[in-house]
C-alpha positions, 0 to 999 in steps of 0.5 A: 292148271288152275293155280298156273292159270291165274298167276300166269302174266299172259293169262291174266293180262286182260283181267289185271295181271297175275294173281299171287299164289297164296289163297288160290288154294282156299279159293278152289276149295271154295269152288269146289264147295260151290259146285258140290252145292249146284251153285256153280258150274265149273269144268275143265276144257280137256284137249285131244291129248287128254290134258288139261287146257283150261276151264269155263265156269258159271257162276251168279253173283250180285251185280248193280244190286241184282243177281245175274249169271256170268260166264267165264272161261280160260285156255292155256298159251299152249292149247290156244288157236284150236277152237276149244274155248269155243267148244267149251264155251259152247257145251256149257250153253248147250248144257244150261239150255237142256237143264233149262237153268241159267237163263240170261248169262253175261260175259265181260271179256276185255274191249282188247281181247279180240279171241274171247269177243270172237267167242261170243259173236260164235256163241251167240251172245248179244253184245250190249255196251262196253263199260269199265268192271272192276277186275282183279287188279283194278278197273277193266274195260269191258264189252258186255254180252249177253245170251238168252239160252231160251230164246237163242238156238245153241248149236248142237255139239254131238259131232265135236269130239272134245270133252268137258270134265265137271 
C-alpha cells in the first residue's frame, strides 16, 4: 500500500507526480524508526473489507525556521468517496486530543484538491492563506490549515466502526 501509494501518478498528482520506486523502501524503514521512537505518528486507514486503504500520519518537522506539526493523509483510487480519509483523519485528531500532544497541527493540501480541502472544513481546521510549498516534484500551491486540538472540540468517534492500525 504504501510504495503503490507514492508511485501512483493519480495518487500523487497534487503532490508533484509519482515518486520512483527506489528509496521508498529505506524511507519506510525511516518511518518505522520514527514511529518506534514516538516521533511520528503513522497508521493505515483499514476499510470495511479489512484492506489496506491508505494512511494518515503526523509528523514535525522545521518549517520557516520553526517546529510545527503537520497532518497528512492518502486514500487509495479504489476506497475513495467512502468517507475514510475523513474518519481517519478524524481519529488521529481524536487521538492527539486524548493524549494532549500534538497541539496546532498544519495541513497543506493542493488549492485543486477539492476532496482533502473538504476534510479539513469537516475536521475543523481553520484555513489561514494559500501559499506555494515546496513538493516533491517542485513547488505546489497550497491552502494552509490549521487546527487547535486544545481549543477546537473534535467530534466523538465511538460510533464509527472503522479502524486505524499503528
Amino acid at each position: 500500500m504504501y510504495v503503490r501509494s507514492l508511485t501512483d501518478a493519480r495518487m500523487m498528482t497534487e503532490l508533484g507526480g509519482p515518486l520512483r520506486e527506489a528509496g521508498l523502501e529505506e524511507k519506510l524503514r525511516g518511518i518505522v524508526a520514527d514511529v518506534r521512537a514516538g516521533t511520528v505518528w503513522f497508521s493505515v486507514i483499514v476499510s470495511d473489507d479489512g484492506g489496506a486503504a491508505g494512511s494518515v500520519c503526523i509528523w514535525e518537522h522545521d518549517w520557516n525556521g520553526a517546529p510545527i506539526s503537520e497532518i497528512g493523509w492518502m486514500v487509495l483510487p479504489e476506497y475513495q468517496g467512502r468517507g475514510l480519509a475523513t474518519e481517519a483523519v478524524t481519529a488521529l485528531l481524536a487521538r492527539a486530543r486524548s493524549e494532549r500532544r500534538w497541539d496546532l497541527i498544519h495541513a497543506f493540501p493542493g488549492v485543486t484538491n477539492g476532496p482533502s480541502n473538504a476534510i479539513c472544513r469537516k475536521a475543523r481546521f481553520t484555513k489561514l492563506e494559500e501559499r506555494d510549498m515546496e513538493g516533491w516534484g517542485g513547488i505546489l500551491r497550497c491552502n494552509h490549515w490549521r487546527i487547535d486540538r486544545r481549543r477546537v472540540r473534535i467530534p466523538d468517534l465511538t460510533t464509527i466502526p472503522r479502524a486505524l492500525e499503528a
